[in-house]
N, C-alpha and C positions, 0 to 999 in steps of 0.2 A: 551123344555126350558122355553117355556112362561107359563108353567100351575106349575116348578119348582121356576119362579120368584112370583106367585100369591100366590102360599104357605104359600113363607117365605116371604112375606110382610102382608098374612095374620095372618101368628105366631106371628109375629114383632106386628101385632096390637092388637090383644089378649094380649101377654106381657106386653105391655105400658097399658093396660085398667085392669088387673087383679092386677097390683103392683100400680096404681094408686088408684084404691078400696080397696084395703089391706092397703095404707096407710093412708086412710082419715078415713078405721075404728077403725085404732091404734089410730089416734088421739083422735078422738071422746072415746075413752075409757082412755085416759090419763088425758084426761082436760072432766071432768063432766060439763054438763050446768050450769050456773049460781043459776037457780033458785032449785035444787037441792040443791045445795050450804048453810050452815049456814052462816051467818054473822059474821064473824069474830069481836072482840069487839075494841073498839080505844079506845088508850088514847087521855088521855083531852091534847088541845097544850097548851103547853109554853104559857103565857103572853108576859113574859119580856118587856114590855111596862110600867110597874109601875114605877110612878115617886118615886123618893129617893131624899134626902138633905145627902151628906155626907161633910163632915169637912176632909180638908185635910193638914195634918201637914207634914212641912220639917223641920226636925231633923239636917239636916248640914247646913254649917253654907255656903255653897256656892249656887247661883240662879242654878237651875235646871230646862230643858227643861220636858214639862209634857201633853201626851195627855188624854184626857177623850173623851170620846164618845162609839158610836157604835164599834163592831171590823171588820166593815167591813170598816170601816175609816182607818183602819191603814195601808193602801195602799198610801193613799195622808195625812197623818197627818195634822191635823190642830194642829200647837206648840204652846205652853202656858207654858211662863217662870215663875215659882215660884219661890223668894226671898227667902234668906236663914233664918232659923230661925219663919218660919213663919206659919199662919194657914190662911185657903182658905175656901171658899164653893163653893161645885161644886153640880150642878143642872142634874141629872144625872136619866136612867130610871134602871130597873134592867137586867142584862145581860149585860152592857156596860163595856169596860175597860178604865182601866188608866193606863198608863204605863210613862214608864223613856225612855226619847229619845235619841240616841246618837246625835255626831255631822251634819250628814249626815242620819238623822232624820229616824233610825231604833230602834223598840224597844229592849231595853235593856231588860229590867224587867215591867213584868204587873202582874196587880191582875184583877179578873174578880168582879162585884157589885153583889153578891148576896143578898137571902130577908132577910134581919136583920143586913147585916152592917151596920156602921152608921160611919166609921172612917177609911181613909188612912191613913197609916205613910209612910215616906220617913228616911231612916237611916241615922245614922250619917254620912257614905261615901259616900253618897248619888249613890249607886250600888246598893239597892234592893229596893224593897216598898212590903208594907204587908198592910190587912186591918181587921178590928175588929170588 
């Protein structure tokens, strides 16, 4: 009995040592070393950093809630009421929005500041904004 228990605990450890071998050299063959490796190429990041002047006109004739900033801002809005009929300047980098705020200060409507805009509009119902 005791020479039938040292067997199979000796099989049992051969097992656990042959599958454990077998599987560190599957790896090793799945994921090549690094330095074998080419470098793969990157692109260049994003700025969006560049500052921009854009002019911001409301086309209705009613004050309208309005954010500008980063979009990670538009989680806590910072509100900025624009007068109806009017034109603004907002100091702004590129990558940032502005958007139309509802009551309960959820954007409605946003445009994103990309490189060459130079002009927000706000429509006449004051439900979209677009930028040029």
């Amino acid at each position: 009995m005791k020479n039938v228990l040292k067997l199979s605990a000796l099989a049992l450890t051969f097992n656990l040592i042959g599958s454990t071998a077998f599987a560190q050299n599957e790896t090793a063959t799945i994921y090549p070393k690094a330095t074998a490796m080419e470098e793969a190429p990157t692109a260049p990041a994003a700025t969006g950093n560049k500052p921009v002047i854009i002019t911001l006109r409301n086309a209705a004739e009613k004050s309208v809630a309005v954010y500008a900033g980063p979009k990670e801002g538009l989680k806590e809005p910072k509100v900025n009421v624009v007068g109806g009929l009017s034109k603004n300047i907002l100091y702004l980098n590129e990558n940032d929005a502005v958007c139309l705020l509802t009551v309960d200060k959820r954007p409605s409507a946003c445009t994103i500041i990309k490189p060459g805009i130079s002009t927000v509009e706000i429509n006449l119902s004051a439900n979209a904004i677009s930028s040029k």
